[in-house]
Gaussian input, Z-matrix of N, CA and C with variables (Angstrom, degrees):
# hf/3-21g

backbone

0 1
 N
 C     1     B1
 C     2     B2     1     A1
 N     3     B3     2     A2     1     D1
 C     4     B4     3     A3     2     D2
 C     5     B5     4     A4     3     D3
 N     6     B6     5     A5     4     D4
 C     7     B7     6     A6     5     D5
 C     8     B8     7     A7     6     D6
 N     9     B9     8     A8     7     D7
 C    10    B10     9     A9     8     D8
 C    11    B11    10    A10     9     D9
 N    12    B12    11    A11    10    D10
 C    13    B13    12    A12    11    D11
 C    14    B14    13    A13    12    D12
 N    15    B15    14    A14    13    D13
 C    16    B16    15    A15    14    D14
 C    17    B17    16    A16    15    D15
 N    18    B18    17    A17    16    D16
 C    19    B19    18    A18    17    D17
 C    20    B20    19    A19    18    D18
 N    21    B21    20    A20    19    D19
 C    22    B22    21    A21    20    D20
 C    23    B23    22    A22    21    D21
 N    24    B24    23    A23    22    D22
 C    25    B25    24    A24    23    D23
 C    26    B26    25    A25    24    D24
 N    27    B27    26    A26    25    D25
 C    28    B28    27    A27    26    D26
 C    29    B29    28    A28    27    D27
 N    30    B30    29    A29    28    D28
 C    31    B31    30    A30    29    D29
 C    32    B32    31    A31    30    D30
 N    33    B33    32    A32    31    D31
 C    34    B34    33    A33    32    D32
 C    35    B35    34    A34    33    D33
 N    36    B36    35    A35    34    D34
 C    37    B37    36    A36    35    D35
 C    38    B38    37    A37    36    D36
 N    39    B39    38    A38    37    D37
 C    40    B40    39    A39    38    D38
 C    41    B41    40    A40    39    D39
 N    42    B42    41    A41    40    D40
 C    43    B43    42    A42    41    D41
 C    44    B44    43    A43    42    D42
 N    45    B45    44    A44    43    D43
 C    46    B46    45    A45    44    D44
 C    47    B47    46    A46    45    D45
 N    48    B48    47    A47    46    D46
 C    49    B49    48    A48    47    D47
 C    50    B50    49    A49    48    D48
 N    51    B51    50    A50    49    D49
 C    52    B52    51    A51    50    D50
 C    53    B53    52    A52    51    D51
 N    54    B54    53    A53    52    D52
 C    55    B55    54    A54    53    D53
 C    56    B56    55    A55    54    D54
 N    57    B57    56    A56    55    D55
 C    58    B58    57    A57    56    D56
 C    59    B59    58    A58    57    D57
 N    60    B60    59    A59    58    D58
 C    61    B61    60    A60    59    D59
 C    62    B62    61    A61    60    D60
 N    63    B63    62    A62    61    D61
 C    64    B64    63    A63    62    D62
 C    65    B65    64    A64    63    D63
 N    66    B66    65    A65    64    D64
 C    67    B67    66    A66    65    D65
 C    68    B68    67    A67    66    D66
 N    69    B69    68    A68    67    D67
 C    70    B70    69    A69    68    D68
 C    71    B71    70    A70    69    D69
 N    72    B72    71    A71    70    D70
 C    73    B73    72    A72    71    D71
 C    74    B74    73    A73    72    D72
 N    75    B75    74    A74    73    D73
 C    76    B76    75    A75    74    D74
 C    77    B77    76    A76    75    D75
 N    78    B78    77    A77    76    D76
 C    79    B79    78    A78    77    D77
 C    80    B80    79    A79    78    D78
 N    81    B81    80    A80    79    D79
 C    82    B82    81    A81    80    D80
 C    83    B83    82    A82    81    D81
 N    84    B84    83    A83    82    D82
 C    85    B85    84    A84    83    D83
 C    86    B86    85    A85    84    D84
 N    87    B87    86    A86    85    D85
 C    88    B88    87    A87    86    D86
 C    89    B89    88    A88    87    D87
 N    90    B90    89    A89    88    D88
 C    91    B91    90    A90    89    D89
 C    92    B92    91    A91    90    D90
 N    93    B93    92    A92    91    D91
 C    94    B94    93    A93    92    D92
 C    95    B95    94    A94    93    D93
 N    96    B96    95    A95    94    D94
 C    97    B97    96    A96    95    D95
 C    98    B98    97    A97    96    D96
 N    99    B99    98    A98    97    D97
 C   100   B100    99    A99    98    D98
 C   101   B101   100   A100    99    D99
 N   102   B102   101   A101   100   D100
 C   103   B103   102   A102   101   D101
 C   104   B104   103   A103   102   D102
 N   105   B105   104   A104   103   D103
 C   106   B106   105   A105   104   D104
 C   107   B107   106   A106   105   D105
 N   108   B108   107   A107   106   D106
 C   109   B109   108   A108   107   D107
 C   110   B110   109   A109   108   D108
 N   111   B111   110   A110   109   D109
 C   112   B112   111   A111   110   D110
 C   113   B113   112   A112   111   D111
 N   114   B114   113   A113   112   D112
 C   115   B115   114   A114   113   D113
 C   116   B116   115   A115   114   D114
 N   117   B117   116   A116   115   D115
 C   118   B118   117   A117   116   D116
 C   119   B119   118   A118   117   D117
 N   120   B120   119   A119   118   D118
 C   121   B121   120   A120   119   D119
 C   122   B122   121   A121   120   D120
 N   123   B123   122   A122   121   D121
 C   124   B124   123   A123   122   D122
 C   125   B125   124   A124   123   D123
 N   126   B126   125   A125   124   D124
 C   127   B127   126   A126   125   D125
 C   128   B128   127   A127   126   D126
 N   129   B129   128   A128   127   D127
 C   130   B130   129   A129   128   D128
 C   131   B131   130   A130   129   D129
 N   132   B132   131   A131   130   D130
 C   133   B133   132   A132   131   D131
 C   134   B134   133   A133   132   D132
 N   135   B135   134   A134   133   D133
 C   136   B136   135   A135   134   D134
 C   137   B137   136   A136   135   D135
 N   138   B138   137   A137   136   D136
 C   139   B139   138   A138   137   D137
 C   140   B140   139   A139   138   D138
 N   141   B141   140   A140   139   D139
 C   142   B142   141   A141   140   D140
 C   143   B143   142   A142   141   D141
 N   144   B144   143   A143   142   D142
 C   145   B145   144   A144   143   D143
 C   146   B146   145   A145   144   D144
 N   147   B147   146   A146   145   D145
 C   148   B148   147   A147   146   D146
 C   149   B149   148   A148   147   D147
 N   150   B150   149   A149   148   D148
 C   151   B151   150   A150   149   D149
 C   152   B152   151   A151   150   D150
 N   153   B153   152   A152   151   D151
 C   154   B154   153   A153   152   D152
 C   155   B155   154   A154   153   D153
 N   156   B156   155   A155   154   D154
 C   157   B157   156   A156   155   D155
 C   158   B158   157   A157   156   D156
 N   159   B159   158   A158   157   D157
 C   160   B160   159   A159   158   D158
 C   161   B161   160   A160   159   D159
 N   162   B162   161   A161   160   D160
 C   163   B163   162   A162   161   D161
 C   164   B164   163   A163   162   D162
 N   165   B165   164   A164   163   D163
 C   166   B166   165   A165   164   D164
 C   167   B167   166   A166   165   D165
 N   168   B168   167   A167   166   D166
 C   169   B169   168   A168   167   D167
 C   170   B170   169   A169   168   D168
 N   171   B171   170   A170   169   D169
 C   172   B172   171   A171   170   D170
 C   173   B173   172   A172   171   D171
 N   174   B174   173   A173   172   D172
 C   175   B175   174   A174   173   D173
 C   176   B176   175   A175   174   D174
 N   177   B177   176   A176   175   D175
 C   178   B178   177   A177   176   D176
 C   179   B179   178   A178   177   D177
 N   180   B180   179   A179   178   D178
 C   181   B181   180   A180   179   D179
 C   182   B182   181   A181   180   D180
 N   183   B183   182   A182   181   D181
 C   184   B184   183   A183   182   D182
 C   185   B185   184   A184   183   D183
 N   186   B186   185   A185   184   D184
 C   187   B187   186   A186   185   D185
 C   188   B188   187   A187   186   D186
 N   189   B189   188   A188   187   D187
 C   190   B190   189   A189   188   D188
 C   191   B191   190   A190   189   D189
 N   192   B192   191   A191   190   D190
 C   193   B193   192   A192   191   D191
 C   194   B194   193   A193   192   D192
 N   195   B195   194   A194   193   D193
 C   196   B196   195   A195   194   D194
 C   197   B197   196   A196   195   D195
 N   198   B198   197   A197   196   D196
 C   199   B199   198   A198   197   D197
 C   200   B200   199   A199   198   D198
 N   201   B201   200   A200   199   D199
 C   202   B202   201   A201   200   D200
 C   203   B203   202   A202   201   D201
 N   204   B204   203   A203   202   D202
 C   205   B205   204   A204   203   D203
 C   206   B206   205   A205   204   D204
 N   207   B207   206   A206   205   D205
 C   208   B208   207   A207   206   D206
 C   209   B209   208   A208   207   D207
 N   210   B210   209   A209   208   D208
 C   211   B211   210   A210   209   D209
 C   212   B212   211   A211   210   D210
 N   213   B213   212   A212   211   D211
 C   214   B214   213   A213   212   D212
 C   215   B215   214   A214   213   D213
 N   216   B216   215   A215   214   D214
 C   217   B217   216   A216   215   D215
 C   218   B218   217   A217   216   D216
 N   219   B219   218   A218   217   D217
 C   220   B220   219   A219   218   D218
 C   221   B221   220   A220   219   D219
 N   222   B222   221   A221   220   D220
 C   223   B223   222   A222   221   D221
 C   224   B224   223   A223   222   D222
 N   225   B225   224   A224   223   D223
 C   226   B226   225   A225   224   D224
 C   227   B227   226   A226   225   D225
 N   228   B228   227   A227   226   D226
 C   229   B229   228   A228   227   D227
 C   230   B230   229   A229   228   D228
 N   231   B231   230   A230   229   D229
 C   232   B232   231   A231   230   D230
 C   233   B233   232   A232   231   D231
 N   234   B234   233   A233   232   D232
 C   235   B235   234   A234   233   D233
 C   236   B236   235   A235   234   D234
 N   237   B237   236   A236   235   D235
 C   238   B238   237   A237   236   D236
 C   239   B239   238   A238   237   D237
 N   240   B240   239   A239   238   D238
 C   241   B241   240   A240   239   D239
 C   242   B242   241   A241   240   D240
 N   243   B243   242   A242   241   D241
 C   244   B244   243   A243   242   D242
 C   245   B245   244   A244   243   D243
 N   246   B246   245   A245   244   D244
 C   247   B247   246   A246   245   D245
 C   248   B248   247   A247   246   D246
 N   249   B249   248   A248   247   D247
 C   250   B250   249   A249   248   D248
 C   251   B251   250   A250   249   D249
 N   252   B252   251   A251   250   D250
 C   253   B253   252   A252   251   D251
 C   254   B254   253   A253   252   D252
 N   255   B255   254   A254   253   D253
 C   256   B256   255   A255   254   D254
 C   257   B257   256   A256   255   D255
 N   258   B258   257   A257   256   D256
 C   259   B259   258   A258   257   D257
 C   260   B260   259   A259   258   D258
 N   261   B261   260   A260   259   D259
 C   262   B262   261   A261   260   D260
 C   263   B263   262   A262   261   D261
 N   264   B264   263   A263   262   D262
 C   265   B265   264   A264   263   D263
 C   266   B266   265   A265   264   D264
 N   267   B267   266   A266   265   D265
 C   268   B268   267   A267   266   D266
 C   269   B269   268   A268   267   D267
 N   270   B270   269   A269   268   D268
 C   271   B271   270   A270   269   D269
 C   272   B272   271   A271   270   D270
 N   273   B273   272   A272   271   D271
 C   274   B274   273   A273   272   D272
 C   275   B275   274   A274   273   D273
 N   276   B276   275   A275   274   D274
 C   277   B277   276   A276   275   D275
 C   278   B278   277   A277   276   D276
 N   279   B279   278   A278   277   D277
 C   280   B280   279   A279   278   D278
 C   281   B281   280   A280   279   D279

   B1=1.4507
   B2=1.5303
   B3=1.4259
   B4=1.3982
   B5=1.1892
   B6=1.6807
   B7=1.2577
   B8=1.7151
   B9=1.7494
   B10=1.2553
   B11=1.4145
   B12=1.1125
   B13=1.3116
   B14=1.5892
   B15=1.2507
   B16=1.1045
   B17=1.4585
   B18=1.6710
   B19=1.3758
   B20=1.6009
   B21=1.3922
   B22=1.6022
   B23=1.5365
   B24=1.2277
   B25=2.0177
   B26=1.6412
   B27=1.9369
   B28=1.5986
   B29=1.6480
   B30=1.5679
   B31=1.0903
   B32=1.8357
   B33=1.7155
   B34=1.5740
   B35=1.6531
   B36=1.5057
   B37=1.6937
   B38=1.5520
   B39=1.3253
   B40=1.4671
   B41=1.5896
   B42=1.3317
   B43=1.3332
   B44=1.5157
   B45=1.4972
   B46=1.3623
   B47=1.6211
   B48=1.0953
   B49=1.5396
   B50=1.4359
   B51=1.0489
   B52=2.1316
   B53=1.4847
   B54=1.0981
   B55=1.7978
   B56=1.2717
   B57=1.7011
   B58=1.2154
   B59=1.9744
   B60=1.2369
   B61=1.8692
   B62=1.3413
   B63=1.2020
   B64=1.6924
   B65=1.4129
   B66=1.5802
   B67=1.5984
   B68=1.6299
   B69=1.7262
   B70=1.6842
   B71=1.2280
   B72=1.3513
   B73=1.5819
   B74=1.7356
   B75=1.3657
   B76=1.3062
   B77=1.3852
   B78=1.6205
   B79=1.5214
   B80=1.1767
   B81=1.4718
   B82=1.3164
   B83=1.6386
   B84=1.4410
   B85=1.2268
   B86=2.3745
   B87=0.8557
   B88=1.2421
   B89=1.3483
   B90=1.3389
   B91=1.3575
   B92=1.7296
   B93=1.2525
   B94=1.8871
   B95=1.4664
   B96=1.4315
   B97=1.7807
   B98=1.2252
   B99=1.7136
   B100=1.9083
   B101=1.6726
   B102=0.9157
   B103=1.8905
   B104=1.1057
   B105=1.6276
   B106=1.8858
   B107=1.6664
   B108=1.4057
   B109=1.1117
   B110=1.6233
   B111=1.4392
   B112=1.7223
   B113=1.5726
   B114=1.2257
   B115=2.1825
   B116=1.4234
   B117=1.0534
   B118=1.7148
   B119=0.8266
   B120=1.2896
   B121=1.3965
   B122=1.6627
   B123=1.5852
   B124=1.3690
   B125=1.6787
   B126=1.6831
   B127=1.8057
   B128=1.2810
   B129=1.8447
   B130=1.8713
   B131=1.9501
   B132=1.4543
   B133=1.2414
   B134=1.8070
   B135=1.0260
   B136=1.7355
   B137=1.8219
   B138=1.9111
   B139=1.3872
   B140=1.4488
   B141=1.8651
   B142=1.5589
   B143=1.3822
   B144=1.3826
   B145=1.6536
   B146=2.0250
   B147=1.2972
   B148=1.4025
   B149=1.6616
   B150=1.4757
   B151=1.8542
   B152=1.2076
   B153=1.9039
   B154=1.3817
   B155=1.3719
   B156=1.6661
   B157=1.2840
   B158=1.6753
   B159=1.5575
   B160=1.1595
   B161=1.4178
   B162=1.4426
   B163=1.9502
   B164=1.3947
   B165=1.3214
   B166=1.4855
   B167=2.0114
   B168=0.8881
   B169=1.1878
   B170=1.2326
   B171=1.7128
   B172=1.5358
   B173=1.3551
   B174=0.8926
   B175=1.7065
   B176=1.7803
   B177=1.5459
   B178=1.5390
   B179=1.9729
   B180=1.3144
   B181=1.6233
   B182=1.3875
   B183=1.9563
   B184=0.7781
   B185=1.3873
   B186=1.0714
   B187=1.4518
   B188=2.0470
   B189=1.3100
   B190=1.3854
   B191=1.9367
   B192=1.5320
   B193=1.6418
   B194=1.5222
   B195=1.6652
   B196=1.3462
   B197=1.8294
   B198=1.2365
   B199=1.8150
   B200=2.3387
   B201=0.6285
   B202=1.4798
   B203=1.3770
   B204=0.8636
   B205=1.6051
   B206=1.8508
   B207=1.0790
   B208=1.7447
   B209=0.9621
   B210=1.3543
   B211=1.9196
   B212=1.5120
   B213=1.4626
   B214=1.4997
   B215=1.6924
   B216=1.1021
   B217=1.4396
   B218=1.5044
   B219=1.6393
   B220=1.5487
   B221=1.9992
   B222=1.4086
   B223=1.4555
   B224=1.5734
   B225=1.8896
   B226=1.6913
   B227=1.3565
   B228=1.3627
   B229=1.7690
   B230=1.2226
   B231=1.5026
   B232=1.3176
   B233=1.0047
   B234=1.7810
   B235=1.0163
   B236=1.5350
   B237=1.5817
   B238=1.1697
   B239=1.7523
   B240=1.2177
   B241=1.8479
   B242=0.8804
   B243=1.5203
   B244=1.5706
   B245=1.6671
   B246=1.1717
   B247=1.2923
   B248=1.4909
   B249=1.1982
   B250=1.9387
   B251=1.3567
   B252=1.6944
   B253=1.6655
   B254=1.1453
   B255=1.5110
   B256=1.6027
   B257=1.3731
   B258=1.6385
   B259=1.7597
   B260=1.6983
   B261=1.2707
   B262=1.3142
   B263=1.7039
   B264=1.0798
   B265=1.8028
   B266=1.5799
   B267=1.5046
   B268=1.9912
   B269=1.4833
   B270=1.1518
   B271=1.7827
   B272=1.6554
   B273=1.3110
   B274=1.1699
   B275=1.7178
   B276=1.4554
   B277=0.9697
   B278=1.5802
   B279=1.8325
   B280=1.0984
   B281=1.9712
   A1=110.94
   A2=119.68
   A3=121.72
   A4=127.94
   A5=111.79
   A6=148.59
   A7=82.95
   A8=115.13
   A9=117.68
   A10=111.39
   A11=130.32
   A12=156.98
   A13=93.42
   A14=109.66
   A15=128.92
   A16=137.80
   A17=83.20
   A18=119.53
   A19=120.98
   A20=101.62
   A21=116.47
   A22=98.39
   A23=107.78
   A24=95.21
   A25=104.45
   A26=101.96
   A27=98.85
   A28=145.14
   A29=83.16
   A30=119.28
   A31=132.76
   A32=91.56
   A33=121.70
   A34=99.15
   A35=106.86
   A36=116.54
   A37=101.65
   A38=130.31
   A39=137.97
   A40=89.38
   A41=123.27
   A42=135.36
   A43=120.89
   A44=119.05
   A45=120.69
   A46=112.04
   A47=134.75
   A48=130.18
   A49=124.81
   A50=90.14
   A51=94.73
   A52=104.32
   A53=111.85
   A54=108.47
   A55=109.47
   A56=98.42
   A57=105.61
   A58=110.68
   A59=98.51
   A60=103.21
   A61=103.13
   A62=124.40
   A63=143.49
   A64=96.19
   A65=84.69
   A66=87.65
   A67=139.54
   A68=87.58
   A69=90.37
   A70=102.76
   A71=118.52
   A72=119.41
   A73=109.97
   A74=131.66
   A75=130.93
   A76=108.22
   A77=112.74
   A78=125.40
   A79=103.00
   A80=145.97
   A81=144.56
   A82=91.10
   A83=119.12
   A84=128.93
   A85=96.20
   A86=104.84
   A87=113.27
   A88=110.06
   A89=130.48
   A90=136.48
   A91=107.35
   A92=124.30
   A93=142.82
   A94=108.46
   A95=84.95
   A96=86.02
   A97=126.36
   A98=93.05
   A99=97.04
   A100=82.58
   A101=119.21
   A102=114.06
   A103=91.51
   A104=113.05
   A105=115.48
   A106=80.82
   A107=101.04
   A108=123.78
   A109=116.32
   A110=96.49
   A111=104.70
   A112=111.31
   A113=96.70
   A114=101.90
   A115=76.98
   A116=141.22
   A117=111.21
   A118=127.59
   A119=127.51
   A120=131.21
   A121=129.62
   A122=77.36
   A123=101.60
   A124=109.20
   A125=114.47
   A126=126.60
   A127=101.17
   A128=95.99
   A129=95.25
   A130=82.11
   A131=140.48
   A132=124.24
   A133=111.80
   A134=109.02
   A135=114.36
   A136=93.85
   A137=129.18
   A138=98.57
   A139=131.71
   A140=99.84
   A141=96.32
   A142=106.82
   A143=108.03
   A144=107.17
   A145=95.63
   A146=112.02
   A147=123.47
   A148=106.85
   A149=87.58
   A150=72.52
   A151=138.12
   A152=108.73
   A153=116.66
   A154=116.06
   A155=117.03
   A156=118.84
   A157=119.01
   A158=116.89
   A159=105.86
   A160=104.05
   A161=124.28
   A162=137.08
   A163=72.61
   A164=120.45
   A165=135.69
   A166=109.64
   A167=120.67
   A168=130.66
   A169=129.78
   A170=102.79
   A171=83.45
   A172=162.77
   A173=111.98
   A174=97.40
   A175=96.90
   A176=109.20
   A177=120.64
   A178=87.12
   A179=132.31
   A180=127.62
   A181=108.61
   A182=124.75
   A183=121.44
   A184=123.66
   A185=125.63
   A186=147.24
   A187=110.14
   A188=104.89
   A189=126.98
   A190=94.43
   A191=99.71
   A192=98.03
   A193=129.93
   A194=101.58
   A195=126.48
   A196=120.49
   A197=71.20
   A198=108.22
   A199=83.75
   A200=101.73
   A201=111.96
   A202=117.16
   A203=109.88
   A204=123.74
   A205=101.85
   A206=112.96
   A207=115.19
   A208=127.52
   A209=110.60
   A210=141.96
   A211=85.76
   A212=115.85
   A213=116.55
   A214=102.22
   A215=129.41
   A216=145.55
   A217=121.30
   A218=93.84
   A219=114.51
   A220=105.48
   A221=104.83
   A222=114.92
   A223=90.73
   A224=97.00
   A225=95.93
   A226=98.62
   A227=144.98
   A228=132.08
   A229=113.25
   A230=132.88
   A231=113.78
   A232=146.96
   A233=121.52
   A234=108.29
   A235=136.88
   A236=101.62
   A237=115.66
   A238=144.86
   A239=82.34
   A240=121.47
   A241=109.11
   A242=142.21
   A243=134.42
   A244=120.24
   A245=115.92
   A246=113.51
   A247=124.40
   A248=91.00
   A249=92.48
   A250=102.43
   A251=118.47
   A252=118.44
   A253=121.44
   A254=93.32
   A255=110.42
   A256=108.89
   A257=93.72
   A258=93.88
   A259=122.50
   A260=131.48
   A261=120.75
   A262=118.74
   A263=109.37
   A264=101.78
   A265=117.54
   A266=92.98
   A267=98.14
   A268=97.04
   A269=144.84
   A270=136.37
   A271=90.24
   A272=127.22
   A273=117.24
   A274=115.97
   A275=128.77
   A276=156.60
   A277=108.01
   A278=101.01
   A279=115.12
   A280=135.52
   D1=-26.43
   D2=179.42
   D3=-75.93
   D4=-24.11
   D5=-169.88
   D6=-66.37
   D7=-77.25
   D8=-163.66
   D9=-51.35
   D10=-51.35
   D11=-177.07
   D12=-28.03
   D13=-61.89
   D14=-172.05
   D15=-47.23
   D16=-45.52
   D17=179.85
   D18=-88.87
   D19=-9.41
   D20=176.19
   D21=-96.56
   D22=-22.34
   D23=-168.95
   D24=-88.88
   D25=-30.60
   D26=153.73
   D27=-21.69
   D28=-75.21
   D29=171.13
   D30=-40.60
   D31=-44.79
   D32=-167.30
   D33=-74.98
   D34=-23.02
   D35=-163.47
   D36=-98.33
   D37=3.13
   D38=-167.02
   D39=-81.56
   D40=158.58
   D41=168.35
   D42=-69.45
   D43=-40.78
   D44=163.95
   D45=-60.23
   D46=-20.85
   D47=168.80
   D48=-94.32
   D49=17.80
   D50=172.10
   D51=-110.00
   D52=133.91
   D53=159.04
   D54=-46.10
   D55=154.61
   D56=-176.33
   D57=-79.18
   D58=171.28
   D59=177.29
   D60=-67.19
   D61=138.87
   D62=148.27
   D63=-32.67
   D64=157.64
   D65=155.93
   D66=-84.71
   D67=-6.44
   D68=171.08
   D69=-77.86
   D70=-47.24
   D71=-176.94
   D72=-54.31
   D73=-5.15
   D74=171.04
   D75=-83.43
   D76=-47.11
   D77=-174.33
   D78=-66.86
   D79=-18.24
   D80=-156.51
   D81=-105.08
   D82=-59.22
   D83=-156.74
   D84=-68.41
   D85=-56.49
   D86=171.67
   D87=-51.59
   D88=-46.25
   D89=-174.11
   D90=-68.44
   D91=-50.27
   D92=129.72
   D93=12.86
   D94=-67.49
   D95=-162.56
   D96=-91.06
   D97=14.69
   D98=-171.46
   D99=-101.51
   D100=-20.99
   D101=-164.05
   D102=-55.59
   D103=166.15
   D104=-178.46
   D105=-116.41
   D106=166.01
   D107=-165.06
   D108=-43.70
   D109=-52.66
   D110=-168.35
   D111=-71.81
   D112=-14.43
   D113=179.85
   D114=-87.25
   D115=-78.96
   D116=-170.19
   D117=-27.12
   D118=-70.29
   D119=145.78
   D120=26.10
   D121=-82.05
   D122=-173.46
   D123=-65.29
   D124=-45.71
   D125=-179.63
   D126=-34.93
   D127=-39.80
   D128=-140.91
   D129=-82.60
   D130=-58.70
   D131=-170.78
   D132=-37.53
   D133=-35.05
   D134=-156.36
   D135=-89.12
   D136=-36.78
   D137=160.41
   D138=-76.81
   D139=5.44
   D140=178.54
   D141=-75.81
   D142=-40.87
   D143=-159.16
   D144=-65.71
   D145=-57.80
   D146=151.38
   D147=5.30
   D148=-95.70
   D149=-177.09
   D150=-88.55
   D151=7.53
   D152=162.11
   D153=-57.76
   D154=-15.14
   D155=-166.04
   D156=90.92
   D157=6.59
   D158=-160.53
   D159=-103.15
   D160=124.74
   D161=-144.05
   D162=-108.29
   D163=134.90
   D164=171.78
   D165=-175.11
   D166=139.21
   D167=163.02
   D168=-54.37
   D169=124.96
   D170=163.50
   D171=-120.44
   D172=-156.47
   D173=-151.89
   D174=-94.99
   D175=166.75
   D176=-159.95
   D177=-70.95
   D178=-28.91
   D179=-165.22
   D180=-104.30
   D181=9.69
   D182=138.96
   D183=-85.09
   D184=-46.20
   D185=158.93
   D186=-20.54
   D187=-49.63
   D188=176.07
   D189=-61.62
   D190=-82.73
   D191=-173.90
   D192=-30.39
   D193=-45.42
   D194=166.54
   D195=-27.24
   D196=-66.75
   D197=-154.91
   D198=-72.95
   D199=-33.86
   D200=179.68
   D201=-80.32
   D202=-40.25
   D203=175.71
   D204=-78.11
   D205=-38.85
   D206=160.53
   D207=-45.14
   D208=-55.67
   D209=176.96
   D210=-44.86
   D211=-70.32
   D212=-138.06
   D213=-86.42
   D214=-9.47
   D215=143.73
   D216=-32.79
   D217=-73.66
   D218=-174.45
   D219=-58.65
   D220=-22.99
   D221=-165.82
   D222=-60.96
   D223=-64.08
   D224=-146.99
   D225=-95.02
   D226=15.14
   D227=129.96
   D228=-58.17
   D229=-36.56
   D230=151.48
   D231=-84.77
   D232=9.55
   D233=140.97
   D234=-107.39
   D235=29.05
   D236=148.80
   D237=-114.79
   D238=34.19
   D239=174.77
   D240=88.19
   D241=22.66
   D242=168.79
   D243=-99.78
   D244=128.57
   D245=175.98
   D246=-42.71
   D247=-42.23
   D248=172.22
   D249=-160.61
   D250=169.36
   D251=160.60
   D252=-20.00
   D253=-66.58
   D254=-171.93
   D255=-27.81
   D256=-81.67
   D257=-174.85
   D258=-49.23
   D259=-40.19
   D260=162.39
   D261=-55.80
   D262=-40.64
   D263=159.81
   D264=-41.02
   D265=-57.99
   D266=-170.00
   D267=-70.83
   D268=-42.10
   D269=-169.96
   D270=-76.92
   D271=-61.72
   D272=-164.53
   D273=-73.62
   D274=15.06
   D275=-171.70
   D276=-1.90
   D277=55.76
   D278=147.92
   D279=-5.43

C-alpha cells in the first residue's frame, strides 16, 4: 500500500497533472523573462529582505526596477487583450 501511495504522490507532482497557469500567472511569468538579469537581481534581494521581515526603505534603483517591471506588465496584459494589469488582476482575481 506504501509502494502505491508513493507512486500516486509521484505521479500528482508530474507537469501534465497540475492545472494549467492563470492568465495572470502568464502575464507575470512572461513579464519575468523580459527583466535583464541585474533587475532580477535586484527583485530577488528586496523579496529576501521581504520575507526576512526586514522593514527598510527603498532605495531610488529599487524604485527604477519596480517601476520597470510595471511598464513591462502593463505591456504584455495588453498584448494579451487586457486594457491594463489592473483589469487582468480584477478578472483574474488575483
Amino acid at each position: 500500500m506504501l509502494n502505491v501511495q508513493r507512486r500516486l504522490r509521484a505521479l500528482e507532482r508530474l507537469p501534465q497533472y497540475q492545472p494549467p497557469p492563470s492568465r495572470l500567472h502568464e502575464i507575470e511569468d512572461l513579464a519575468l523573462r523580459q527583466v535583464s538579469d541585474e533587475d532580477l537581481a535586484v527583485m530577488v534581494i528586496m523579496a529576501t529582505h521581504r520575507e526576512a521581515g526586514k522593514d527598510r526603505p527603498i532605495t531610488e534603483r529599487e524604485s527604477e526596477v519596480l517601476a520597470a517591471h510595471d511598464a513591462v506588465r502593463e505591456k504584455v496584459a495588453q498584448r494579451m487583450g487586457f486594457a491594463s494589469f489592473a483589469e487582468a488582476e480584477r478578472i483574474g482575481g488575483r
